[in-house]
Residue frames as qw, qx, qy, qz and C-alpha x, y, z in Angstrom:
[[0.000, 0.888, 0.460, 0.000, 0.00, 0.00, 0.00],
 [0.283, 0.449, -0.102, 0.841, 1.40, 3.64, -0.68],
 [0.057, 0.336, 0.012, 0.940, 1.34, 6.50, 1.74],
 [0.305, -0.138, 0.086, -0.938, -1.20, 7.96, 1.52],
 [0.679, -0.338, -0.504, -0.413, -3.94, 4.71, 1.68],
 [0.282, -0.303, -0.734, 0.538, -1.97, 3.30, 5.29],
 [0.077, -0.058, 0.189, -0.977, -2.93, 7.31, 6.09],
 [0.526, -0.135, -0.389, -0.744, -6.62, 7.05, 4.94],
 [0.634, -0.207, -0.745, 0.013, -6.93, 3.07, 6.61],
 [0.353, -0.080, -0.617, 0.699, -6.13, 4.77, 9.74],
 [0.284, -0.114, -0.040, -0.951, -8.34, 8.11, 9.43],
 [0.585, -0.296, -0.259, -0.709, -11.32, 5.21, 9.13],
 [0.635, -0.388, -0.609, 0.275, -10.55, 3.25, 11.97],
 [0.453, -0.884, -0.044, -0.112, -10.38, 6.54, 13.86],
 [0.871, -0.331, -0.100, 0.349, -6.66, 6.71, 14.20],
 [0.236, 0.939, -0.228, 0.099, -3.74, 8.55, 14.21],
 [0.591, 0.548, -0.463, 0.368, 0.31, 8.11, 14.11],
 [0.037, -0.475, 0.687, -0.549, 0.20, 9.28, 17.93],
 [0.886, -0.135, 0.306, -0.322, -2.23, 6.48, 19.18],
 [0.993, 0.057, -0.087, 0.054, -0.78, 3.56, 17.64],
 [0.549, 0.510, -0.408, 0.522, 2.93, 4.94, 18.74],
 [0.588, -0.439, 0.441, -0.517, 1.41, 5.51, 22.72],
 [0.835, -0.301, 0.395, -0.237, 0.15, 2.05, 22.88],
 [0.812, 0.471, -0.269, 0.216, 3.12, 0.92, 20.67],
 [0.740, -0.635, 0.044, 0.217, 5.41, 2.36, 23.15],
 [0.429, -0.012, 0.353, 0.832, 7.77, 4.08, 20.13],
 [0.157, -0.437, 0.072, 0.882, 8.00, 7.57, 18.55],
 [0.521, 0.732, 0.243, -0.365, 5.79, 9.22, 16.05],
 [0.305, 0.750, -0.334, -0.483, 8.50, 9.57, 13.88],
 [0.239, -0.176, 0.946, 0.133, 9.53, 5.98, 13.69],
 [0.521, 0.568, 0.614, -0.168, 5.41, 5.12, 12.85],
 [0.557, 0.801, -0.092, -0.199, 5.73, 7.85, 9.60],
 [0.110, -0.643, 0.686, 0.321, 9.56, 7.15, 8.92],
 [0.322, -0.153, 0.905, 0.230, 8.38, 3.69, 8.43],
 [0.530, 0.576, 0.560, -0.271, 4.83, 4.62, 6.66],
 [0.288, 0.902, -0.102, -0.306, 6.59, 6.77, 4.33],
 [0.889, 0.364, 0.042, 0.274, 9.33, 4.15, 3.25],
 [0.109, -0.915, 0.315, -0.226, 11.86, 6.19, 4.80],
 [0.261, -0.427, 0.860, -0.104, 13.03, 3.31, 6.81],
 [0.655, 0.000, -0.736, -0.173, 12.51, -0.45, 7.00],
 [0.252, -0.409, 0.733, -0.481, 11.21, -2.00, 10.63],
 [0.341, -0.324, -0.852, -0.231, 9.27, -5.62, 10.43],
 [0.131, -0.382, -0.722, 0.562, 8.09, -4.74, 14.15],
 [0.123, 0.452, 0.186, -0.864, 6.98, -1.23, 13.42],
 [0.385, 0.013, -0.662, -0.643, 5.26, -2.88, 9.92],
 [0.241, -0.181, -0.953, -0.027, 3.60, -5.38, 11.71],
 [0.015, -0.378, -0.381, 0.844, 2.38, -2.88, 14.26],
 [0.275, 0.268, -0.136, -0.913, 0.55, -0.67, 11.56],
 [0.442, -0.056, -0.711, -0.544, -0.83, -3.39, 9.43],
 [0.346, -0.446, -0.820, 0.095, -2.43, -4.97, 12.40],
 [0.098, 0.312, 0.037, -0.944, -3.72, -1.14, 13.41],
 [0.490, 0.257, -0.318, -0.770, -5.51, -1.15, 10.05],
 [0.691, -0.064, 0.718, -0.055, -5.99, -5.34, 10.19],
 [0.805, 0.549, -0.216, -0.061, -4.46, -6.26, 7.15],
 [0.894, -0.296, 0.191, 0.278, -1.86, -8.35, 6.74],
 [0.450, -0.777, 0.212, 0.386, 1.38, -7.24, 6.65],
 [0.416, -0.011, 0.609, 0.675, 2.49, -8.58, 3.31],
 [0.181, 0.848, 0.402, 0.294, -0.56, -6.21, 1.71],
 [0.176, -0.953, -0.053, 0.241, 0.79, -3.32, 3.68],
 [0.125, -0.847, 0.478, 0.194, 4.13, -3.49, 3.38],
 [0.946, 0.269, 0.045, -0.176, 5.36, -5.95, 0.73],
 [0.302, 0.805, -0.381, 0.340, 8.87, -4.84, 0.79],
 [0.495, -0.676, 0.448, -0.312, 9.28, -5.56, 3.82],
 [0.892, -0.088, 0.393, -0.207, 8.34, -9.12, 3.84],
 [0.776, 0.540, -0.200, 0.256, 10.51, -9.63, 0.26],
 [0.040, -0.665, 0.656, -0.354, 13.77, -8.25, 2.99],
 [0.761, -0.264, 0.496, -0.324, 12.58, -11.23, 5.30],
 [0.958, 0.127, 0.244, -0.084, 12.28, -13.80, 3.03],
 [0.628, 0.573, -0.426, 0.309, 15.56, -12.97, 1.06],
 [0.232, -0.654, 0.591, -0.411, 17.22, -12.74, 4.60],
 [0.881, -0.065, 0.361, -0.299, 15.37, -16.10, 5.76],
 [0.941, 0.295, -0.025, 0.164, 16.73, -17.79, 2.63],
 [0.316, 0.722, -0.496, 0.364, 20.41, -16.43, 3.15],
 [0.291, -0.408, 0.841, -0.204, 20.95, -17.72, 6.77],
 [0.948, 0.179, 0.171, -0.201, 19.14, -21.09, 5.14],
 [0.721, 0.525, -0.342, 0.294, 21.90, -21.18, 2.64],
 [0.175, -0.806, 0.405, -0.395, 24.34, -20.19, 5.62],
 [0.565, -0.492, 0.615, -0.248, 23.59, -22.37, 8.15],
 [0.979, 0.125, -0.051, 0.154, 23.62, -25.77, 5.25],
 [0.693, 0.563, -0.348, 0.287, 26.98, -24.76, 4.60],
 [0.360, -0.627, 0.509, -0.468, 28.05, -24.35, 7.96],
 [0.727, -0.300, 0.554, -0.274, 26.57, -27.60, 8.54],
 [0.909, 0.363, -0.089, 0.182, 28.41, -29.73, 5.22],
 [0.324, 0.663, -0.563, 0.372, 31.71, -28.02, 6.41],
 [0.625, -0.416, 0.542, -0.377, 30.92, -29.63, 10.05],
 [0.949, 0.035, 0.312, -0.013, 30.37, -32.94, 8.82],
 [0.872, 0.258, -0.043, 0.413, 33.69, -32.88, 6.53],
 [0.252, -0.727, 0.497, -0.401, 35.67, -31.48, 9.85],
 [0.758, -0.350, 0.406, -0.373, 34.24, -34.24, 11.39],
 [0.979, 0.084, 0.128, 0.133, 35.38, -37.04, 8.96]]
């Protein structure tokens, strides 16, 4: 979702940047930094999309593509870690 629809999702659930950063327990600017693609935070994605209840991979698809390439890197990591163990080991 761009912008300006999180903005709008929020407006009709009656929200705003400083409610969902009170009972979030982090900074307005972190809630826009991360609505505005400014930054990346899964936490502070998850946070909003479940605000607006959508899931997170509608809100913030980016995100979730960082995850899953990350996810598959330590995958690849930890095999090779674990074929170099086993021909230590012999």
């Amino acid at each position: 979702m761009k912008a300006n629809e999180i903005k709008a999702a929020l407006q009709e659930r009656g929200l705003t940047y400083s409610m969902i950063a009170d009972a979030a327990g982090i900074k307005i600017a972190h809630i826009s930094a991360i609505i505005n693609r400014h930054n990346k935070s899964m936490k502070v994605a998850n946070i909003v999309a479940k605000a607006i209840d959508l899931p997170v991979e509608q809100v913030f698809p980016e995100h979730t593509a960082v995850l899953n390439q990350r996810k598959k890197e330590q995958e690849r990591r930890q095999n090779a870690v674990n074929d170099l163990r086993q021909r230590l080991a012999s």
